[in-house]
N, C-alpha and C positions, 0 to 999 in steps of 0.2 A: 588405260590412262596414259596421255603420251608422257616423257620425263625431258624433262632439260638436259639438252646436253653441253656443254661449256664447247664454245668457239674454238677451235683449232689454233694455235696462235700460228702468226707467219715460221717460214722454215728460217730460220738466222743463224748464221758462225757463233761455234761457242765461243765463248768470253775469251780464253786460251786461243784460238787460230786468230780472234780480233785480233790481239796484242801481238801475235804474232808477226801478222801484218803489218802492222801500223810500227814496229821495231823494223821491219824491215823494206820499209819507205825510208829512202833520202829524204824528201821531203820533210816528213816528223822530226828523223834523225839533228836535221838542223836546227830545225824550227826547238827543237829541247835543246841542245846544242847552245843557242843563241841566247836560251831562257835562261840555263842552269849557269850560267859565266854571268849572269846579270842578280841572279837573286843570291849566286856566293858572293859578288858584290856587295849585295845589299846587306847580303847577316857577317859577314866579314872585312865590309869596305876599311873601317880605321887601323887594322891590322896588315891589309895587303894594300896598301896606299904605302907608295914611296912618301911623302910628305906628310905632315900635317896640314889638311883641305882647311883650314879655317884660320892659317898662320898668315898674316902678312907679310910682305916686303917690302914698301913703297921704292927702295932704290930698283929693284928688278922687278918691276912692274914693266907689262907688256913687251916680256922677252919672246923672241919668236921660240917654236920647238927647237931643243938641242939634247945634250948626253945628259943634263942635268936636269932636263926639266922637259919631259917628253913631248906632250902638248903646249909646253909655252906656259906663261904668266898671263892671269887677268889684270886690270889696271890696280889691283889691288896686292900685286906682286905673289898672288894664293896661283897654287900650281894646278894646273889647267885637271893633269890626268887624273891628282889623288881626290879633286873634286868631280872628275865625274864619274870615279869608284865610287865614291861615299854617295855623290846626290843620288846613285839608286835608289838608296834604302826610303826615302821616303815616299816616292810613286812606286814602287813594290809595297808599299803599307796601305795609302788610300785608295788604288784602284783595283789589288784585288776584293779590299773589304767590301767598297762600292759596290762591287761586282756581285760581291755575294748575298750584300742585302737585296739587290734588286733583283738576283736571281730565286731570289728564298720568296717578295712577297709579290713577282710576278708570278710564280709558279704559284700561289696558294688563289690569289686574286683568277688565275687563268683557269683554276682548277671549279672556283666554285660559277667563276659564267659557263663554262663548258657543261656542266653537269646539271646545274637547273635548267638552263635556255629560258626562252620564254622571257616573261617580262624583265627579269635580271639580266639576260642578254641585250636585250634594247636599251635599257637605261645604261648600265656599267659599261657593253658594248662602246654604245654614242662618245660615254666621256675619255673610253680610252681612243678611239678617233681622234677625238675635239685634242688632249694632249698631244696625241703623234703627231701633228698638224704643225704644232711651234715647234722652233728650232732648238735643239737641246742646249746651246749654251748660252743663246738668248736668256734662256729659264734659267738656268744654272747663275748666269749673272745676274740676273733679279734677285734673285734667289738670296745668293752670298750678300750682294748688296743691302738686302733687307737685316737679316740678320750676322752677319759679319763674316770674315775669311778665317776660319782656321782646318786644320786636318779631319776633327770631327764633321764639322760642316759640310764639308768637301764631298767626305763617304756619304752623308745625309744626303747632300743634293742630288747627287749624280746617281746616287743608289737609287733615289727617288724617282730621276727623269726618266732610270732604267727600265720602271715597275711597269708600264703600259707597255713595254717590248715588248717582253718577254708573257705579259699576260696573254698577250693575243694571238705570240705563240705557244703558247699552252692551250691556249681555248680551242684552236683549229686542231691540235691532236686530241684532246679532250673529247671534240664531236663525232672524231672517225672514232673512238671507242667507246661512245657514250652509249649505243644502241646495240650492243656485242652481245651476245647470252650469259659472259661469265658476270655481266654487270646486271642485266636483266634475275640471273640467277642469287645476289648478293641482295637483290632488292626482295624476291619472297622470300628466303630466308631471315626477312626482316632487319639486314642490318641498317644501321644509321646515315646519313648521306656522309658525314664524316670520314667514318671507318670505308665506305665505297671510294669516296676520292682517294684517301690518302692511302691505302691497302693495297685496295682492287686496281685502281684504276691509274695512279703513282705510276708504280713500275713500269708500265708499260707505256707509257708517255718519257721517259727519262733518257733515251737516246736524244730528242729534239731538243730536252732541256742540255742538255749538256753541252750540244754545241752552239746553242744561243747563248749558252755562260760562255766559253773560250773565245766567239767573235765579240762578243760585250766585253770583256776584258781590253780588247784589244782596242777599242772605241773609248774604254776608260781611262786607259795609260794614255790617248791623245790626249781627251778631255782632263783632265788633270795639267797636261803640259801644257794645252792650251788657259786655263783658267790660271795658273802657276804666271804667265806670261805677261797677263792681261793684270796681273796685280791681286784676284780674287781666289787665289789658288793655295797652295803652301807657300808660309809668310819667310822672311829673313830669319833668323842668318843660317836656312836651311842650305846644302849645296844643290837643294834639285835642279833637273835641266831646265826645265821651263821657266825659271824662276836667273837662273843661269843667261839665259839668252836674252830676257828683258834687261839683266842689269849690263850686259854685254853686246848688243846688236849694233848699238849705234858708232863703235868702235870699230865695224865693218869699211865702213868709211875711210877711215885713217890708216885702214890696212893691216891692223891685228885679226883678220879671220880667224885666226885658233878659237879668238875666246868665243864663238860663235858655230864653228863648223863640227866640233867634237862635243858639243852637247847635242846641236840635231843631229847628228849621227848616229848618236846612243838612242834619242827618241824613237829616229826610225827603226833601226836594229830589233830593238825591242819588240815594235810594236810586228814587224815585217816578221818574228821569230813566231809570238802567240798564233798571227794569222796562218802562216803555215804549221802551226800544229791544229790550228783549226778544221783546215780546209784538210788535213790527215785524218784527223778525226771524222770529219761528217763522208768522208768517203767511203771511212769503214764502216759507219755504224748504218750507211745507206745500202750496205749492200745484202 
């Protein structure tokens, strides 16, 4: 009688020479570097803010940078720098949540087309195509439009537009381990398809998840700045940046750049820090 023998998994770096690695990549080293100065912002912005970010001045409105006032005055005489310490905190709130809703029910979503196939793959397949298809802020501004802008909303949508991402990458690791023996072997032992996705077949899929969560992070801190901009994002009298640059762009004109150039700055920063800890990450766990 022949016996099942469980698939061989690939040879892979323990968890220890991973980190080790990836500690000893510049690249990472930055990319955290760039993250950890933004999220001490964010849980400590009103304490390491020279200023109070929400005090006015109307007579020192639209002061260029100097010793007093790092970044300069908005037209609202509010100091440029301790507002864009403070506006961290709230795009470090909606777009990791975002992030993690859509990474939680793309991976459950990705998990059960992968594992049935067959007509569940065709139909649930098709509609996460037909999604990926529009453009995510198009949706996104529908979206808020419909039911209104606030912070909850925000993580809702975007968490949402997230969920066919990452299904689909799920679904394609899903397939290379769907037909494996230790899954064949979970099945005559009778267990549940549940306990096989989420057990057996989980783990071993969680490298891909993991770096489709760090580059969607990084797409969400856009998208937030971008929706923040646009009016349908985080409302007043938040100091986010994107919210920051629409009350401030049209002041580019008249030649106060500050109140413009150091919130996208901070946008990019950000977002330029996640992707190279991204692209640190997927190197190692590729290898």
């Amino acid at each position: 009688m022949s016996t099942l023998i469980p698939a061989t998994p690939a040879v892979r770096e323990p968890r220890f020479d991973q980190l080790r690695v990836l500690l000893r990549s510049p690249t990472f080293v930055v990319g955290v570097v760039i993250v950890v100065w933004w999220v001490v912002s964010a849980i400590a912005g009103p304490w390491i803010a020279p200023q109070d970010a929400y005090a006015s001045d109307p007579l020192n409105s639209l002061m260029p940078p100097d010793h007093a006032h790092w970044f300069g005055t908005d037209q609202l005489g509010r100091d440029v720098f301790s507002r864009v310490i403070v506006g961290a905190r709230d795009i470090l709130t909606v777009a990791p949540l975002a992030t993690l809703l859509g990474t939680l029910a793309g991976t459950a979503l990705g998990l059960v087309v992968g594992y049935f196939e067959g007509w569940v793959d065709n139909v649930v397949g098709r509609a996460i195509d037909a999604v990926l298809a529009l453009p995510l802020v198009i949706v996104a501004l529908l979206a808020l439009a419909a039911v209104g802008a606030s912070n909850f909303t925000v993580i809702l949508v975007i968490g949402i537009t997230f969920t066919p991402i990452t299904a689909r990458t799920v679904r394609a690791a899903v397939f290379a381990e769907r037909h494996l023996d230790y899954v064949a072997a979970a099945q005559l032992r009778g267990e549940r398809a549940p306990y096989i996705m989420f057990v057996e077949i989980l783990p071993n899929v969680l490298p891909p998840i993991i770096v489709e969560a760090t580059v969607r992070l990084g797409y969400a801190i856009f998208a937030v700045a971008t929706l923040s901009f646009l009016g349908f994002g985080i409302q007043p009298p938040s100091a986010d940046w994107g919210l920051a640059l629409s009350e401030s762009y049209t002041l580019m004109a008249g030649g106060a750049w500050w109140t413009v150039v150091f919130d996208a700055v901070a946008i990019a920063s950000l977002v330029v820090g996640v992707n190279l800890i991204a692209d640190s990450v997927q190197g190692v766990l590729d290898r």
